[in-house]
DOBA-647393 format. One record per atom (N, C-alpha, C, O): x, y, z. Coordinates in steps of 0.05 Angstrom, whole numbers, plus 5000, padded with zeros to 4 digits. Example, Ala and Ser with C-alpha at 12.3 -4.5 7.8 and 13.67 -1.06 7.14 Angstrom:
526448865156/524649105156/526449345156/528549345169/525749555142/527349795143/525850015157/526850235161/
END
This chain:
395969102804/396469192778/398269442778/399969522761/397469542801/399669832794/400669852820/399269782839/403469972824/404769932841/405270222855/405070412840/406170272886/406470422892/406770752872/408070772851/405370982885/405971182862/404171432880/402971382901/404271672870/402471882872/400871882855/401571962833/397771792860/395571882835/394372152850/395272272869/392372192835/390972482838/388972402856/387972182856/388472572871/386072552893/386772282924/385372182942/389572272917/391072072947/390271812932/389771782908/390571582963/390671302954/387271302964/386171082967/385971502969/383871372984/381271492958/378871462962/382271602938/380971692919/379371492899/380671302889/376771522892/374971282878/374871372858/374571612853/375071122837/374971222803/372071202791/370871152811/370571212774/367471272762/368370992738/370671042729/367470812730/367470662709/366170782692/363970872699/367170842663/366571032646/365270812626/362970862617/366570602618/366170472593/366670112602/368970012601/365170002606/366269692589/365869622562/363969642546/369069482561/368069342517/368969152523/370769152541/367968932511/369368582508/370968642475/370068742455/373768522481/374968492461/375868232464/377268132481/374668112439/375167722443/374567642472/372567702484/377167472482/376167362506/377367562533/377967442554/377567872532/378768022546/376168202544/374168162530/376568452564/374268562573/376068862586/377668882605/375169032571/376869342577/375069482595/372669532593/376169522607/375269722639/375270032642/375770082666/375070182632/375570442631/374370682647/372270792641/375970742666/375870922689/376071102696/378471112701/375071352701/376271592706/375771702732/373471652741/377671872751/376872042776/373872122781/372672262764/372872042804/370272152803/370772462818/371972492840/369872642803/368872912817/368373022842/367473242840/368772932867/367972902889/366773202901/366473262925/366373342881/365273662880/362273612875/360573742887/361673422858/358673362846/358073192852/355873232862/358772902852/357972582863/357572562884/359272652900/355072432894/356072282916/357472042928/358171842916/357672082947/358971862962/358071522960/359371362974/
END
């Protein structure tokens, strides 16, 4: 889906799923950086 780039926290950085919604027959995913100061692993 996404192509070569600089995101925040490197390529080896994990996102937190914030939200799923079903819209009709599609399904929104919504993600944000996990904290790696507070979360665990």
């Amino acid at each position: 889906m996404l192509g070569p780039a600089t995101y925040p926290g490197g390529p080896a950085a994990r996102l937190r799923l914030l939200e799923t919604r079903q819209i009709d027959d599609v399904v929104l995913l919504r993600h944000a950086p996990k904290d790696t100061s507070t979360e665990p692993r």
